[in-house]
C-alpha positions, 0 to 999 in steps of 0.5 A, a space after each residue: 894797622 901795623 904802626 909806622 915803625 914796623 920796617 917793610 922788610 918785618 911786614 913782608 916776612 910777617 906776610 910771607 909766613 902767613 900767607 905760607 900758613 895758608 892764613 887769610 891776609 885781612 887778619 895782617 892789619 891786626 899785628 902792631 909792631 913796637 921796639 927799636 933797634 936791630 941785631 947786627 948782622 948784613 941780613 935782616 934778622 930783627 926783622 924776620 925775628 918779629 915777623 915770625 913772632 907776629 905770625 905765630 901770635 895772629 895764629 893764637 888770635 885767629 883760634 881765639 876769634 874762630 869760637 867767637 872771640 872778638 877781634 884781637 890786636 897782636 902786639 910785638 916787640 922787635 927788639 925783645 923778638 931779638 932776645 928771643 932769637 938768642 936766649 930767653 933765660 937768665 940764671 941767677 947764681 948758676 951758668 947754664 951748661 956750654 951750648 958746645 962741645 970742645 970740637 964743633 965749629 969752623 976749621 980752614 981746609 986746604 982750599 976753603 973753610 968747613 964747620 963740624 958739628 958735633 955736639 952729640 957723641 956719636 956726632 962727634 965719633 964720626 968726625 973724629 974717626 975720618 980724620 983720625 984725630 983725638 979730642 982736641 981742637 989744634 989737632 983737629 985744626 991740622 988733620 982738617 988742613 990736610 983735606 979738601 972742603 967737598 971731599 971731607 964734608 962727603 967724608 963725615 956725612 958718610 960716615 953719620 956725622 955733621 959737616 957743611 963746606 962754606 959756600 957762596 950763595 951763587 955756590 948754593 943756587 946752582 948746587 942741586 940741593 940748593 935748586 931743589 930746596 929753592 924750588 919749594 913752597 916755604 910750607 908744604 900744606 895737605 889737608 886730611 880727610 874730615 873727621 868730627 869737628 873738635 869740641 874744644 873750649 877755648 879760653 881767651 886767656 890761655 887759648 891752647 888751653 888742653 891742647 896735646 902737642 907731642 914733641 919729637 924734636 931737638 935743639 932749637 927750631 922744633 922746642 922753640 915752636 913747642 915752647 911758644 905753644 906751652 906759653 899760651 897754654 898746650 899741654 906739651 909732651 916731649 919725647 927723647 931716646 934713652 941716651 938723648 941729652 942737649 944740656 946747653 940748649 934744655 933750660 932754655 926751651 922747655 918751660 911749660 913742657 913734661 919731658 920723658 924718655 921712650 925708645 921708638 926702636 922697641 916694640 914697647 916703645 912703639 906701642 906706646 908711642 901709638 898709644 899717645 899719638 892716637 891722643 894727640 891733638 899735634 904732632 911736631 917733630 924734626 927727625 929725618 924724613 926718613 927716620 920715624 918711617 925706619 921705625 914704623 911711623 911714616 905719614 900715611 901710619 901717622 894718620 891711619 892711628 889719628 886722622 884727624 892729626 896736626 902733623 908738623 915736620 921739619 928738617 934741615 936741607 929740604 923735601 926734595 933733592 940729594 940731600 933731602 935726607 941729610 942731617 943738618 943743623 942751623 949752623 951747617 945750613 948757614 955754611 951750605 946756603 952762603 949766609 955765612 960767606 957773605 957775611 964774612 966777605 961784606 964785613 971783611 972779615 977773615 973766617 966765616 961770618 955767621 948769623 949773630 944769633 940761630 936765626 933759621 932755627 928760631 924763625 922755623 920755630 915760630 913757622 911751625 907754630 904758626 902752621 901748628 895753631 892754624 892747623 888747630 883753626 882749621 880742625 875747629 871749622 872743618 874737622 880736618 887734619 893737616 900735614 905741615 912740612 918746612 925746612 931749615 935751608 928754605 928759611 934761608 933761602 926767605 931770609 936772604 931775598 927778604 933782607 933788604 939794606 940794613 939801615 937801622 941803629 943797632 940793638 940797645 943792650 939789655 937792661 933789667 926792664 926787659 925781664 919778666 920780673 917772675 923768678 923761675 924755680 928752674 931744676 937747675 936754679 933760679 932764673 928770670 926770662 926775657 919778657 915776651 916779645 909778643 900779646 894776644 889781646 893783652 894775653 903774654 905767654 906765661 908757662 905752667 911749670 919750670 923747666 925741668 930736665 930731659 926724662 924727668 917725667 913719664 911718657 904718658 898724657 
């Protein structure tokens, strides 16, 4: 049974994220909750953060049990759930690279606010080209003043970058991408045809144990589900262009991962990316719904090269309406849906008022996970592939009706008893890790390699 301290609003995200993985409601009474204290902020974020956790760790204890397993408790605490949802590495001796660039962030327009986001180059080309200023915050600060919210976000998107006007949350529900996104489940779940049943042997101490996940994702919610998928054991393959680099973010989330580079607009590149999703147990990835269907894979190729694939999409504005193909971040999205608006009008504050941490990302994350490792169940039991797809504004949109008032006292600091007393040799340097906010019958996440960086390795099982 949950423990008496678990708040009502982390049991009822622990059960909306896994009745949304089609996951049955008696395995609920497995998860215990520990850990005081909450992260800051008008929105229940410890909260959604410990039950996205206990989500993906019941799933890892259903796998357990679906072989023959006996019944699993799923321990979580609340409190190092929070760390999770900022950073989980500690440099010893070094400082991790900045997470941004020298533009990105909020600028006051002529009638409101907007975020630009631009910590990839091309990103930030786009941005600085509509309003034709220099790399520089004060001149980016007047060219931004000069423009209207809506006018110059439709301006930067157009021209293939990242922008988001604030907006309030009534803004929002009566916007179309805010009604379409509103409108969907939280997962979109298919099953596919049966194939054999996988012979898997699944080890209770590390039960992903030889599992192939292929990663095709960025930044934060898409390597925070693969991450947590290494840390029971997956054999994770991550695949970045030959350009891609994320190096605020990269220490941090990929533990336990090989990390190569392919480029998926060569005809090389594509045959042997075919190659390596015909042998993969799980694709996760978070490009545009239509951006792996420009280079030849849609879902219905995906599925004719492995019928029997876990395929696991994400992107940030939703799967339907006009902005469905849009390209978003956790940032924009808290900008878009009001998150950040009401944040900064209940504190009475003067800018906009974010998350304190990137919650939509890390909550998605441990979602996908949790659709991922439940799609691995389902294969064990009926040989059947799944298709998963979820969205960063969806998130929001459990976030904010889930988040009832916040009474709880806040988050202690942190102390040397919540780090793992392991030094990881990372290539950077030595580092520690936040303890894991979640067990498994007794089972931490634990990782089989350090992190290493981005096309340190081949692209190849």
């Amino acid at each position: 049974m949950m423990s008496a301290q678990s708040h009502p609003s982390t049991q009822a995200f622990l059960r909306e994220i896994w009745l949304a993985a089609q996951g049955e409601s008696a395995f609920l009474e497995q998860v215990r909750m520990s850990g005081e204290g909450s992260l800051p902020s008008v929105f229940a974020v410890t909260d959604l953060a410990a039950g996205s956790v206990g989500a993906a760790g019941l799933a890892v204890a259903e796998l357990v049990q679906a072989v023959g397993g006996a019944e699993r408790e799923v321990a979580v605490d609340r409190r190092l759930a929070s760390f999770w949802f900022g950073t989980s590495l500690r440099p010893q001796g070094w400082e991790a690279p900045p997470l941004w660039d020298a533009v990105a962030g909020d600028y006051r327009t002529a009638d409101g606010w907007i975020r630009l986001h631009t910590n990839a180059p091309h990103h930030r080309a786009a941005a600085l080209a509509v309003l034709k200023a220099p790399v520089d915050r004060t001149a980016v600060a007047h060219a931004v003043a000069q423009w209207n919210a809506e006018e110059l976000e439709a301006a930067v998107v157009a021209q293939g970058g990242c922008a988001a006007r604030m907006r309030t949350m009534e803004e929002w529900r009566v916007h179309p991408q805010g009604v379409a996104v509103n409108a969907e489940p939280l997962l979109h779940v298919a099953d596919a045809p049966a194939s054999a049943k996988p012979g898997w042997p699944v080890n209770p101490q590390r039960p992903l144990q030889g599992i192939r996940v292929l990663d095709l994702t960025r930044v934060l919610a898409g390597p925070s589900a693969t991450r947590f998928m290494a840390g029971f054991g997956a054999d994770v393959l991550r695949l970045d262009p030959p350009s891609w680099d994320e190096p605020g973010v990269v220490p941090d989330l990929v533990p336990g991962k090989r990390c190569a580079r392919l480029d998926l607009r060569t005809s090389q590149g594509q045959e042997i990316f075919t190659q390596l999703l015909a042998q993969a147990d799980v694709l996760v990835h978070g490009y545009r719904s239509d951006a792996l269907a420009g280079m030849g894979f849609d879902a219905a190729n995906r599925r004719r090269v492995n019928p029997a694939l876990v395929d696991v999409s994400l992107d940030a504005y939703g799967w339907s309406g006009p902005w469905k193909t849009r390209r978003g971040f956790d940032s924009l999205v808290q900008m878009s849906s009001g998150i950040a608006e009401a944040g900064m009008r209940r504190l009475g504050r003067d800018k906009p008022t974010p998350l304190p941490v990137q919650a939509l990302d890390h909550a998605t994350g441990y979602l996908m996970a949790t659709a991922a490792i439940r799609g691995l169940t389902q294969r064990l039991k009926t040989g059947k592939g799944s298709e998963v797809r979820t969205s960063l504004a969806r998130m929001a949109q459990l976030l904010v009706t889930g988040s009832g008032n916040q009474v709880d006292a806040a988050l202690a600091a942190e102390n040397a008893g919540d780090l793992a007393p392991a030094i990881e040799q990372t290539f950077w340097g030595p580092a520690q890790r936040v303890r894991g906010a979640v067990t498994v019958g007794g089972t931490a996440m634990a990782w089989d390699r350090p992190a290493a960086p981005l096309g340190s390795a081949q692209p190849v099982w």
